[in-house]
Backbone as a ProteinNet text record, in pm:
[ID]
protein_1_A
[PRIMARY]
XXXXXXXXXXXXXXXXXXXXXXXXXXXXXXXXXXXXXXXXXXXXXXXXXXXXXXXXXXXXXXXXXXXXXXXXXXXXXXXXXXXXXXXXXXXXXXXXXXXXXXXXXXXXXXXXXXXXXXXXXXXXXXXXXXXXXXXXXXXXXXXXXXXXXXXXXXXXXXXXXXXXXXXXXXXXXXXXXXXXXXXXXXXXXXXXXXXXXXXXXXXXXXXXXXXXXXXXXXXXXXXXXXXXXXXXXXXXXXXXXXXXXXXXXXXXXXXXX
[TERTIARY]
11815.5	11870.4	11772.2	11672.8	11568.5	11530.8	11500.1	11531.5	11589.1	11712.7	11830.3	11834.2	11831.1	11766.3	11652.3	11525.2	11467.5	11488.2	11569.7	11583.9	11686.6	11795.2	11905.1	11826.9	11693.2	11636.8	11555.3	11495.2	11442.8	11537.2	11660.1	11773	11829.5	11820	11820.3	11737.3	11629.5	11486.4	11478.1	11496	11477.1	11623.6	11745.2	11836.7	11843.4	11765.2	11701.8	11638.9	11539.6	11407.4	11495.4	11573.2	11665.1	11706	11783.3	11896.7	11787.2	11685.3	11543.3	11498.2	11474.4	11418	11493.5	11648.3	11754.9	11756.4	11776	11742	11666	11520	11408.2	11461.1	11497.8	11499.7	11624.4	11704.9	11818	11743.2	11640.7	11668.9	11519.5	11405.7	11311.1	11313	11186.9	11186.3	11078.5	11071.7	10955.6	10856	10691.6	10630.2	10592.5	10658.4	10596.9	10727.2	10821.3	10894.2	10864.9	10854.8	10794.1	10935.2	10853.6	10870.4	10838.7	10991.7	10916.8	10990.8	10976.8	11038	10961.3	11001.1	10884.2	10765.9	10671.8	10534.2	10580.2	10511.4	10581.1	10427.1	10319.3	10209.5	10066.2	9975.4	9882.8	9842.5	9803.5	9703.2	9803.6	9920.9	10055.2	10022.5	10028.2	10037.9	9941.5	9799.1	9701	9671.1	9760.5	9703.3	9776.6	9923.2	9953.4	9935.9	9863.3	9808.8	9753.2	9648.4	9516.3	9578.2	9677.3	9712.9	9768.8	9881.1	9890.9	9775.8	9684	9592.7	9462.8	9489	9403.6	9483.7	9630.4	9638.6	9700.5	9723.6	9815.5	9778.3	9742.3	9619.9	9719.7	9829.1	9867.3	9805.4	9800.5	9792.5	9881.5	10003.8	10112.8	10012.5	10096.9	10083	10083.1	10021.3	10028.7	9932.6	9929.4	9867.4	9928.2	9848.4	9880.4	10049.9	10148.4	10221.6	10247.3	10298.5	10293.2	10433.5	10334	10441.6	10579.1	10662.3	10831.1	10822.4	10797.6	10815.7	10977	11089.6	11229.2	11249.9	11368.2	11472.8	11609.7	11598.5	11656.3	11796.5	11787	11880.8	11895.2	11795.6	11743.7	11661.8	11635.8	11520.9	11435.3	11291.3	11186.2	11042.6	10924.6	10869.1	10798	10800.3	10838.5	10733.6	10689.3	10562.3	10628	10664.1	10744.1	10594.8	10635	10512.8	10591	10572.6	10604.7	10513.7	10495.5	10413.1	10467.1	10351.6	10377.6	10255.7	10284	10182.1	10058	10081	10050.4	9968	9953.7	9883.7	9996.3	9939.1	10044.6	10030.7	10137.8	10133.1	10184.5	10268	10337.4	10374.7	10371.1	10426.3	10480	10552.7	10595.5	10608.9	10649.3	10626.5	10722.2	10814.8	10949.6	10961.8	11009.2	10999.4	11159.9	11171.5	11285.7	11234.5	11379.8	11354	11304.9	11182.3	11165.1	11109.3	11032.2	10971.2	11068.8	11169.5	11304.2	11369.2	11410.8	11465.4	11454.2	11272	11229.3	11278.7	11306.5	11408	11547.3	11617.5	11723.1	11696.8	11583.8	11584.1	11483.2	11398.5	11374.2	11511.7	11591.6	11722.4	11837	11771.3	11854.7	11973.7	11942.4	12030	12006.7	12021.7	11916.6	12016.4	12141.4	12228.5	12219.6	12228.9	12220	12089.7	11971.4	11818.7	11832.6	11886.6	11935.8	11984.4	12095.5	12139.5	12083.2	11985.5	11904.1	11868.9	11769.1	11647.6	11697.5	11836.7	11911	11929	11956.5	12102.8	12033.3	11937.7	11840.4	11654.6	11670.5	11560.7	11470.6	11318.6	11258.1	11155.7	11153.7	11045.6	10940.7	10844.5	10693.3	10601.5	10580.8	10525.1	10539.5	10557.9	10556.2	10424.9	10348.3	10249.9	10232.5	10208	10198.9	10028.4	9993.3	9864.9	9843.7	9761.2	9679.7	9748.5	9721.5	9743.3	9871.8	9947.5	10115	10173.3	10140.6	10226.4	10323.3	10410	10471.4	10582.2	10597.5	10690	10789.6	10810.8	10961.3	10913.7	10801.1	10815.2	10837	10772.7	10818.9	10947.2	11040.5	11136.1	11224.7	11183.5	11240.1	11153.7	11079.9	11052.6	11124.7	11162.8	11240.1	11405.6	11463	11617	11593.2	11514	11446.1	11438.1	11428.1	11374.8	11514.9	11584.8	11735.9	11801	11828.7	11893.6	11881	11721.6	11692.2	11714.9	11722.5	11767.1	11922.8	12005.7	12150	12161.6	12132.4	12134.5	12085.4	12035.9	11963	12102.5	12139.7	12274.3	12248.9	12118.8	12126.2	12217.2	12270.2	12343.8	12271.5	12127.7	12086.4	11918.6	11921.2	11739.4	11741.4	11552.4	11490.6	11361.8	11291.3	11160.1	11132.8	10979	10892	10812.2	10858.6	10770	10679.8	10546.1	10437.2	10318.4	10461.6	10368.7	10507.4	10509	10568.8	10679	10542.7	10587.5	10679.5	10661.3	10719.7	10872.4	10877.2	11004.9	11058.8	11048.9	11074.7	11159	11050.4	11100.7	11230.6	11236.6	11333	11451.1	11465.9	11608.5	11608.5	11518.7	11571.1	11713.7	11647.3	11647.9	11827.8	11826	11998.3	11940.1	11830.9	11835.7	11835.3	11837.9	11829.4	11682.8	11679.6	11548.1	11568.6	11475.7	11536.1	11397.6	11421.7	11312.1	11184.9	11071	10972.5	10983.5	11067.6	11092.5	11214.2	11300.5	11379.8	11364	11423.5	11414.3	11555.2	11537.9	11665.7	11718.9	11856.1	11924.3	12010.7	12010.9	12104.6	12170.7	12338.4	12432.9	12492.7	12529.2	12595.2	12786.3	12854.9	13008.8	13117.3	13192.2	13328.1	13478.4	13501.1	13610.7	13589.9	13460.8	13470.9	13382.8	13453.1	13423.5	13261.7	13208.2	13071.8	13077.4	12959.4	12947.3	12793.2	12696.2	12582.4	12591.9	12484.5	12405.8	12334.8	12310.1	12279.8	12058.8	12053.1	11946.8	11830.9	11706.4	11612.1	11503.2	11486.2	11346.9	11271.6	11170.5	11035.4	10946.8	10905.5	10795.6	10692.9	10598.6	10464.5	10397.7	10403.5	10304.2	10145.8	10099.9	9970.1	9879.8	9948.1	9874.8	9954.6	9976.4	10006.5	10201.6	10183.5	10348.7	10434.1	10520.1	10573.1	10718.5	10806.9	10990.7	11055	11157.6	11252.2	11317.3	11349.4	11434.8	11561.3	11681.3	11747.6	11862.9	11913.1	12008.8	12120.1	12258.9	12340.8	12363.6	12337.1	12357.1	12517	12540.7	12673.7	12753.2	12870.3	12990.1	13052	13072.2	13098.4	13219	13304.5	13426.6	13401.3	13464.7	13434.2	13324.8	13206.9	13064.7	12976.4	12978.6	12865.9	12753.3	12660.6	12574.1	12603	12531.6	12597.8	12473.2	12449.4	12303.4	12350.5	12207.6	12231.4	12092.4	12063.1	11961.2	11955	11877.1	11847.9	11702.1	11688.7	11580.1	11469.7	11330	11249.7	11250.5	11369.1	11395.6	11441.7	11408	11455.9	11577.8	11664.5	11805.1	11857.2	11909.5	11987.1	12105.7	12070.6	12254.7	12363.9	12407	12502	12565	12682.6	12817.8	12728.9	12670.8	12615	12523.8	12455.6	12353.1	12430.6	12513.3	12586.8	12607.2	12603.7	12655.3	12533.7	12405.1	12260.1	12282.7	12367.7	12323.9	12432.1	12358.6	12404.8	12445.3	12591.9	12600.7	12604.6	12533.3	12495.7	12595	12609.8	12655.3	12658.6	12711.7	12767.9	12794.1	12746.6	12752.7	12895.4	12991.9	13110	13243.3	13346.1	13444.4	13477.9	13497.9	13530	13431	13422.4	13262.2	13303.4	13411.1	13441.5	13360.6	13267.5	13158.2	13259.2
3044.2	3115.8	3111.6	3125.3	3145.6	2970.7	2905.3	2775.8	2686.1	2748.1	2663.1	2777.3	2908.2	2942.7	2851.1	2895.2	2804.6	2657.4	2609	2469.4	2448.6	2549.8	2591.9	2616	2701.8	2777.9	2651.7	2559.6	2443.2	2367.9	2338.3	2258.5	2283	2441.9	2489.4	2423.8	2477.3	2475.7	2362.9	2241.1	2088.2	2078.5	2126.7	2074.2	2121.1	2233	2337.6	2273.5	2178.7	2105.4	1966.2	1947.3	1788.9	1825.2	1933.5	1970.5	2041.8	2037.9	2070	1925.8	1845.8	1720.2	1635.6	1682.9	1579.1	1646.1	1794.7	1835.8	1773.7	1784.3	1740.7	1619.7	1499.9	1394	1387.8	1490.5	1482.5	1504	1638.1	1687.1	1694.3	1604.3	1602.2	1546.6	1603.6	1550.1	1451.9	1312.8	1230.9	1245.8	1315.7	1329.9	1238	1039.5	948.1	1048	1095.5	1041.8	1140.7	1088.8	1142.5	1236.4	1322.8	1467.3	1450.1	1451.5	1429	1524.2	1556.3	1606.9	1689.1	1748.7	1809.9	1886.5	1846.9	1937.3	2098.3	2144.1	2303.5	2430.9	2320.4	2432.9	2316.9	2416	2301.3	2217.9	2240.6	2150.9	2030.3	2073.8	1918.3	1827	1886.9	1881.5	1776.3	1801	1772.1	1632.2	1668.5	1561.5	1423.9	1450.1	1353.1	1277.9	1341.4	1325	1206.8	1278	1183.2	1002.3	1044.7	931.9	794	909.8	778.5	749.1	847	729.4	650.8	673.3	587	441.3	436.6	316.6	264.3	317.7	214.8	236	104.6	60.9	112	81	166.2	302.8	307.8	487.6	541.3	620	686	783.8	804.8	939.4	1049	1183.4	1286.9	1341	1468.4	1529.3	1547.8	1589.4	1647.3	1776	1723	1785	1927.6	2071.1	2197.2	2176	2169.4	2215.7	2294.8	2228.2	2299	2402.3	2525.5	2683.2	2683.8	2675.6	2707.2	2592.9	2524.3	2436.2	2432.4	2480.4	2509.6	2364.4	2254	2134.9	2098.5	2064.1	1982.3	1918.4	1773.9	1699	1757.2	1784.5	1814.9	1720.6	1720.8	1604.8	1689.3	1613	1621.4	1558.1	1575.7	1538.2	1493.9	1449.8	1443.9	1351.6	1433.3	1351.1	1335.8	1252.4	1244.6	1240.8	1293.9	1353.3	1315.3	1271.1	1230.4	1279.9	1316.3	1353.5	1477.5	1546.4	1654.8	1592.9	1431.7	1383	1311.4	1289.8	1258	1114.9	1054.2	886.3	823.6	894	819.7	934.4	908.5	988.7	903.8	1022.5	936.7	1062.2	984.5	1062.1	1046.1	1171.7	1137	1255.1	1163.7	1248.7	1236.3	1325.6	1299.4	1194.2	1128	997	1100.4	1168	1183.4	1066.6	1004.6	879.5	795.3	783	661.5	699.8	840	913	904.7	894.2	858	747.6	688.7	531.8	564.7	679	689.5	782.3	910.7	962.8	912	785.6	735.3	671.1	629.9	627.5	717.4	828.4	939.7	951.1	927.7	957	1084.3	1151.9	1288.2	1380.5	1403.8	1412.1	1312.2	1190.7	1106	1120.4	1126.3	1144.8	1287.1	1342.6	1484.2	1451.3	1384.1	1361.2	1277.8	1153.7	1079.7	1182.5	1260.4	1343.1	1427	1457.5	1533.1	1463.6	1349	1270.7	1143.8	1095.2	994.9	1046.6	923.1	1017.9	856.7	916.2	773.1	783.5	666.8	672.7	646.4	703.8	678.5	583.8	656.2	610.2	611.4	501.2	513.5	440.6	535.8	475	494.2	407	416.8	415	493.5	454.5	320.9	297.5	170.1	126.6	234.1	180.9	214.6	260	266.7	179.4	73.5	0.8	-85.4	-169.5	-268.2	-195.9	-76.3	15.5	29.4	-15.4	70.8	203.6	262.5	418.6	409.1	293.8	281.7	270.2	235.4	231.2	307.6	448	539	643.6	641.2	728.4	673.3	564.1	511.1	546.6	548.6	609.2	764.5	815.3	978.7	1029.7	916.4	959.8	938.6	842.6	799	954.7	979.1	1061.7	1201	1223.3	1341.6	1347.4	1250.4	1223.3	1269.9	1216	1236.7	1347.4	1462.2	1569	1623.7	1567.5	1682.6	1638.2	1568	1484.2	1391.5	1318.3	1207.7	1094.8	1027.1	905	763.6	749.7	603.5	652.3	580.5	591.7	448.6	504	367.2	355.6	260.3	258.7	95.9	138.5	-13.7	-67.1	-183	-250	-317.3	-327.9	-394	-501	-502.6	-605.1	-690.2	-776.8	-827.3	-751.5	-706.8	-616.4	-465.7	-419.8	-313.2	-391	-509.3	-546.6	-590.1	-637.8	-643.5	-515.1	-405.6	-286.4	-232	-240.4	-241.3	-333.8	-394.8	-485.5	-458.5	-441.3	-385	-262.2	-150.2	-46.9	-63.1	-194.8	-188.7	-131.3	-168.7	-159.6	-333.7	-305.3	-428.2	-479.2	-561.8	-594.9	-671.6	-653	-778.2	-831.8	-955	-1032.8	-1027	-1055.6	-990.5	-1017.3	-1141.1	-1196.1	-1110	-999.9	-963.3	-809.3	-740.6	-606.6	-526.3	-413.6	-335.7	-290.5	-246.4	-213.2	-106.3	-30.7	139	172	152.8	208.3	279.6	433.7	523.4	475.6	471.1	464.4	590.9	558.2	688	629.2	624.1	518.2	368.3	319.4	207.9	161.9	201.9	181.5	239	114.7	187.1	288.6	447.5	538.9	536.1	454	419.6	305.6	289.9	154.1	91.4	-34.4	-96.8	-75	22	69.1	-41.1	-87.9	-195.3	-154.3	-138.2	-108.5	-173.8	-161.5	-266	-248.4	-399.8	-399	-509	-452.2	-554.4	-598.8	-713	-797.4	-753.2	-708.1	-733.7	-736.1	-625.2	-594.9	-648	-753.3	-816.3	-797.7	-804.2	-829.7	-677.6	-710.9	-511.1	-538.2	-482.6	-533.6	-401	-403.3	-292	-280	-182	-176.9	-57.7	-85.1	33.8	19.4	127	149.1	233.9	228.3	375.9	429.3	561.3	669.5	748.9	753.2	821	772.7	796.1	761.8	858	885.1	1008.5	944.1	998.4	991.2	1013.7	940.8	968.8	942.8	967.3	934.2	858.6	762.3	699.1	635.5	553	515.3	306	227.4	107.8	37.7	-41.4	-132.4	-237.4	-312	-463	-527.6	-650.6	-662.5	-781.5	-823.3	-919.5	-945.8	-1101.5	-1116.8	-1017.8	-1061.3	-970.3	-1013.2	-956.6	-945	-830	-778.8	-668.9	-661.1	-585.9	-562.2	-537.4	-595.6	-505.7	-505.8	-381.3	-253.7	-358.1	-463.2	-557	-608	-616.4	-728.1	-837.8	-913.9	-1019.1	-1011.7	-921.5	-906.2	-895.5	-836.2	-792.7	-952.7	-1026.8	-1175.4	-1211.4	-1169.5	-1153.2	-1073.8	-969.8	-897.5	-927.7	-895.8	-1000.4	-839.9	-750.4	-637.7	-652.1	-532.5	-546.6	-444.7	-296.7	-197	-136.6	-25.2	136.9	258.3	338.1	440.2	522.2	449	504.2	498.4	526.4	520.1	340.5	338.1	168.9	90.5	9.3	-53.3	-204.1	-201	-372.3	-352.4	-512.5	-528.4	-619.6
-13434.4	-13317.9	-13202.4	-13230.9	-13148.2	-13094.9	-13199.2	-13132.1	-13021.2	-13120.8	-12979.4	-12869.2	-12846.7	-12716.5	-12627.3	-12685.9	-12621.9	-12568.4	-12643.9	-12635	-12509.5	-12533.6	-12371.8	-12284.1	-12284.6	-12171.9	-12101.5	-12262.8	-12136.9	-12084.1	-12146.3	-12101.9	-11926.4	-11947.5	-11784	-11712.5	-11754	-11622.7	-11639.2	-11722.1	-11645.9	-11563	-11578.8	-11483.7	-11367.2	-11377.9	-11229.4	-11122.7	-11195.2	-11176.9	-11081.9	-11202.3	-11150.7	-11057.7	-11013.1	-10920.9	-10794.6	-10795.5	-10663.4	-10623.9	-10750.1	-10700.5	-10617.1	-10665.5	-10565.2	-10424.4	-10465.3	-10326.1	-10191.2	-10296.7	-10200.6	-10123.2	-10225.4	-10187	-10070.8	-10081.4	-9976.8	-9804.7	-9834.3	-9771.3	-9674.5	-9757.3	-9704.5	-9603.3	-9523.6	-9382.7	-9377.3	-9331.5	-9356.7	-9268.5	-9300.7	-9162.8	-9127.7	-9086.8	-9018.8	-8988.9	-8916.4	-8843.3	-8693.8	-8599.3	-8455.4	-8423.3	-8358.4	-8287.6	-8131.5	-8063.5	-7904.6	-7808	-7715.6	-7605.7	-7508.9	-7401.4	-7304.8	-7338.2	-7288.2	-7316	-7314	-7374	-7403.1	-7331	-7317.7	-7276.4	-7210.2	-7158.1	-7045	-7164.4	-7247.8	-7397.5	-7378.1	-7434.2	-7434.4	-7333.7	-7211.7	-7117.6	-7062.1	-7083.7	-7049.5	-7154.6	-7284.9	-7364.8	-7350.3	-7295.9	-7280.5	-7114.1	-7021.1	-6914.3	-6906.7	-7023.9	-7074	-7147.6	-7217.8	-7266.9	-7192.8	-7087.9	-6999.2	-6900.1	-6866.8	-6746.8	-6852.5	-6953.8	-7027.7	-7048.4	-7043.4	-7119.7	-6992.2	-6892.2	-6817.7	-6670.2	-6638.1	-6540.7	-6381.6	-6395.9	-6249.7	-6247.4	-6117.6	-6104.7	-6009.7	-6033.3	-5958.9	-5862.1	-5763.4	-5681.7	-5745.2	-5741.1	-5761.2	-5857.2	-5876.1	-6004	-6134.7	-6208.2	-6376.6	-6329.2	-6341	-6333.3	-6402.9	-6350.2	-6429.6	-6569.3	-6662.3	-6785.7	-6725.3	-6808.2	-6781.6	-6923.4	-6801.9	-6898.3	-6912.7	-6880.6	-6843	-6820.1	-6853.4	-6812	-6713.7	-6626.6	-6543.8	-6518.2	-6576.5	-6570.5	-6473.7	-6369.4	-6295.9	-6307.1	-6224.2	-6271.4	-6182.3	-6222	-6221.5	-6271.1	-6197.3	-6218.5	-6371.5	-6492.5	-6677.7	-6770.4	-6832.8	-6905.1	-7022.2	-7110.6	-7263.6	-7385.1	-7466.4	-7535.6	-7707.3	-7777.9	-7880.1	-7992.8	-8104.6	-8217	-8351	-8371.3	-8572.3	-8635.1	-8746.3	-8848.7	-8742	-8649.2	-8557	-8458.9	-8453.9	-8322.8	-8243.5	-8102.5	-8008.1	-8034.6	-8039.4	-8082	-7905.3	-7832.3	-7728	-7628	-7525	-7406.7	-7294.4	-7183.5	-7056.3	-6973.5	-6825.2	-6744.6	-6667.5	-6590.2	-6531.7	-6481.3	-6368.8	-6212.8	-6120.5	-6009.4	-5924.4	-5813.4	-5781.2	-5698.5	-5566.9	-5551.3	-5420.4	-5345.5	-5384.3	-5299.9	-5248.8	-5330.8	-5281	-5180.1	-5221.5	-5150.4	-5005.2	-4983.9	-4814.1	-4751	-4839	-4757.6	-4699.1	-4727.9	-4663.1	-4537.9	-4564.9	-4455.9	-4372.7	-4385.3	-4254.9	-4190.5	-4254.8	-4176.3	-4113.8	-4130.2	-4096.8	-4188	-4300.9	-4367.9	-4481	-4416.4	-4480.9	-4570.2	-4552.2	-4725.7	-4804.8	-4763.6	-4896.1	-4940.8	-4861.4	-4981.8	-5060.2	-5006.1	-5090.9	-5249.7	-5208.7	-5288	-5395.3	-5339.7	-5429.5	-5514.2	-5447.6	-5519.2	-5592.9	-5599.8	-5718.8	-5853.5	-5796.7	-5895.2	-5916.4	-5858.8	-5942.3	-6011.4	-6134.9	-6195.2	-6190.4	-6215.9	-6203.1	-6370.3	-6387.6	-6559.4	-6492.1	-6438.5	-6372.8	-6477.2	-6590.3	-6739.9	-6841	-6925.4	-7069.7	-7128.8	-7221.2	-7246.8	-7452.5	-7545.2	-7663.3	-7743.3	-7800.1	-7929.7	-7934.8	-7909.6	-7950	-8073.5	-8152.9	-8283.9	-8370.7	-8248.5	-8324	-8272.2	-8188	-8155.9	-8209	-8196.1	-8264	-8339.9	-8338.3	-8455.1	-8396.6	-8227.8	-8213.9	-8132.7	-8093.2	-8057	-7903.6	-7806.5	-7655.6	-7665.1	-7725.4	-7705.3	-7730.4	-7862.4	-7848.9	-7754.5	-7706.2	-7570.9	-7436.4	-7416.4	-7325.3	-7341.7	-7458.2	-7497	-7448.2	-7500.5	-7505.1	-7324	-7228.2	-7106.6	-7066.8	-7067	-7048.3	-7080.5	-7198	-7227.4	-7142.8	-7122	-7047.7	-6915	-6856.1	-6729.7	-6723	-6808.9	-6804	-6853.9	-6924.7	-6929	-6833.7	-6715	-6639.1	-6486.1	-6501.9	-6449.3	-6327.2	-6439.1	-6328	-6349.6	-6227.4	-6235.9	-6243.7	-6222.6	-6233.3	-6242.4	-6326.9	-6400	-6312.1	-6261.4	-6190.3	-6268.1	-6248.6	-6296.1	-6254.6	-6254.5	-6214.9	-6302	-6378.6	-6467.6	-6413.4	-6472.5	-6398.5	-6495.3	-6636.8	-6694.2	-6787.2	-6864	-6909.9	-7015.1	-7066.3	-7217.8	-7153.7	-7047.9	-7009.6	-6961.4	-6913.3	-6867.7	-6994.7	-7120.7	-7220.8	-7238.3	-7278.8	-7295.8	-7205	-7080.6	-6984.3	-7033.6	-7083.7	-7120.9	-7210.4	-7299.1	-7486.5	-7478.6	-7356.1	-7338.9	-7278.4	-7228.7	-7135.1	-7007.2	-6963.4	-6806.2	-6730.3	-6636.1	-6545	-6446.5	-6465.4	-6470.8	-6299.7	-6208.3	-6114.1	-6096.9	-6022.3	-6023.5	-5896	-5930.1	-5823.9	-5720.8	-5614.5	-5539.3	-5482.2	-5505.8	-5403.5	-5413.8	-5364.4	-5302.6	-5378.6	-5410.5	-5482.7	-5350.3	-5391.7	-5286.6	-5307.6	-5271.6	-5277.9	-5159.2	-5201.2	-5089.9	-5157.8	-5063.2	-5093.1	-5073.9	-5125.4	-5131.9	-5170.4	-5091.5	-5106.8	-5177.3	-5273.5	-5312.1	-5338	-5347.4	-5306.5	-5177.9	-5085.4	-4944.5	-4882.1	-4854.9	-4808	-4694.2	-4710	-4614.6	-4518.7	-4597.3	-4532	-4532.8	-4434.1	-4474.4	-4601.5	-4622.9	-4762.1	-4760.6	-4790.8	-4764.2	-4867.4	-4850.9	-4879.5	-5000.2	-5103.8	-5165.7	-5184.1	-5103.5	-5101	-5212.3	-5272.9	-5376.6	-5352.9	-5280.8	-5237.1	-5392.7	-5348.2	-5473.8	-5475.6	-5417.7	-5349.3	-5484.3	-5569.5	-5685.5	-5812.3	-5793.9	-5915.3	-5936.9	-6041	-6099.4	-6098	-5989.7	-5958.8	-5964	-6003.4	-6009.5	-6020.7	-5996.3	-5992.5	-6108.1	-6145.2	-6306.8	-6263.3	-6301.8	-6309.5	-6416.7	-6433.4	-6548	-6531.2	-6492.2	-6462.8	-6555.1	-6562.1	-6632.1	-6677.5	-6576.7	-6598.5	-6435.6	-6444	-6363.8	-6276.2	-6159.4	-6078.4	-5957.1	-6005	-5868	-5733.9	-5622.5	-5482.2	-5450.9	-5437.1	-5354.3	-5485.7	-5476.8	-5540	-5506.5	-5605.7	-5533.4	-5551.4	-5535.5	-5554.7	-5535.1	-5653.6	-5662.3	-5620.6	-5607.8	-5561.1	-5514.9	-5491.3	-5483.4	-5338.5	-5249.1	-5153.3	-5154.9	-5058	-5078.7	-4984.2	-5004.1	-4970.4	-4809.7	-4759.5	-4597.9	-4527.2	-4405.3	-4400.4	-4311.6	-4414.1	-4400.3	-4270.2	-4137.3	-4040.6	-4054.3	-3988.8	-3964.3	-3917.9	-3978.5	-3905.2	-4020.9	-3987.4	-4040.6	-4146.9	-4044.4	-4089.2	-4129.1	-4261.7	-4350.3	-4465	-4484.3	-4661	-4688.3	-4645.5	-4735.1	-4839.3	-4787.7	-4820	-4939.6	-4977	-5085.5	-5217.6	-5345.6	-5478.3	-5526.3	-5523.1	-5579.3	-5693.4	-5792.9	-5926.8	-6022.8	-5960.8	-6046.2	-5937.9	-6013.9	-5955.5	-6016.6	-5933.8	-6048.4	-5992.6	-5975.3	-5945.6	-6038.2	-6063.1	-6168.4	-6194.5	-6024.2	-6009.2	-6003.5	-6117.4	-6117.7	-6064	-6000	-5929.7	-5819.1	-5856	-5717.5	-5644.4
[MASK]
+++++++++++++++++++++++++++++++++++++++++++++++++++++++++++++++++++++++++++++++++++++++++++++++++++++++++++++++++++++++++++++++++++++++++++++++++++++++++++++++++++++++++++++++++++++++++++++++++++++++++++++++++++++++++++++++++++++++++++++++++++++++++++++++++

């Protein structure tokens, strides 16, 4: 009697055992697998600072941007860092198109830079570990910046690749890559029908290999924006310049160029 008790009681506690181990295996979490999204405090903040001006030889405008205490769902200039095993393996850096933005209101076009600086987001930096590379993680910090952008409701992620491997990354990613020889181009449209002018983005070579990258995000009725690219000439307000420009996309319902 006492036997076959025991012998049930271990019969339990190993199927106890079985029925935890499958668990585990369901339900474990693997710590290679990276942990990313906005810096949450100055340390984050600062560490992934450090990471991108160590690895990537441009240097943007501005300072160590303030940690996002609140999310307010606007773009805001954003620190994001991604974490495995509790060290930071990869970060990036993403900001509102204010700089682009100045291209329309030196044209007096001062709702539409409004509107840029709302509704476009820019990838300033993505920078990876020395020694995580090759795995795949730039490229999920690049989906990761995409995504955050369109939650924050931008319509067209921009960014400037400035080496091979980053324009790589840029087409893996489903953005558009254009070539160093012409100039991006952003017109605002109402239906279709252009409401500005075909406004010019300049990229001086001076310092090596610089290109435009963009990607539309999401699709918006009535006022859009409308890519395209010309050569590195500058655009006049006339009839006879649009033959000059190669339209690419839109971030409008009607994507017929």
């Amino acid at each position: 009697m006492g036997s076959d008790h025991r012998t049930t009681s271990l019969g339990i506690a190993g199927g106890i055992k079985n029925l935890l181990r499958r668990a585990a295996r369901i339900h474990r979490v693997d710590p290679l697998e990276p942990v990313g999204g906005p810096v949450r405090d100055e340390a984050e903040a600062q560490e992934v600072w450090t990471l991108l001006t160590k690895e990537i030889e441009h240097r943007w405008n501005g300072s160590l941007p303030n940690p996002r205490v609140e999310d307010d769902g606007t773009i805001r200039p954003t620190l994001i860092g991604l974490w495995a095993e509790g060290r930071l393996i990869g970060g990036a850096f993403v900001r509102p198109a204010v700089e682009e933005a100045s291209f329309f209101g030196d044209s007096e076009w001062e709702n539409a830079a409004q509107v840029v600086r709302e509704r476009v987001c820019v990838t300033e930096a993505i920078a990876v570990r020395e020694d995580c590379r090759g795995k795949g993680i730039g490229t999920q910090i690049k989906g990761y910046c995409d995504s955050w952008a369109r939650d924050h409701h931008a319509l067209l992620m921009l960014s400037i690749p400035t080496n091979d491997g980053a324009r790589r990354l840029n087409e893996k990613t489903g953005h558009t890559v254009l070539d160093t020889d012409v100039s991006m181009i952003l017109q605002f449209t109402y239906d279709g029908e252009p409401i500005t002018f075909a406004v010019p983005f300049y990229r001086e070579q001076t310092e090596g290999y610089s290109a435009w990258a963009f990607k539309v995000l999401a699709k918006a009725q009535g006022v859009a924006l409308r890519i395209g690219q010309c050569p590195h000439t500058t655009i006049e307000a006339s009839a006879e310049s649009y033959d000059r420009i190669i339209w690419l996309d839109s971030t409008g319902t009607d994507t017929t160029i």
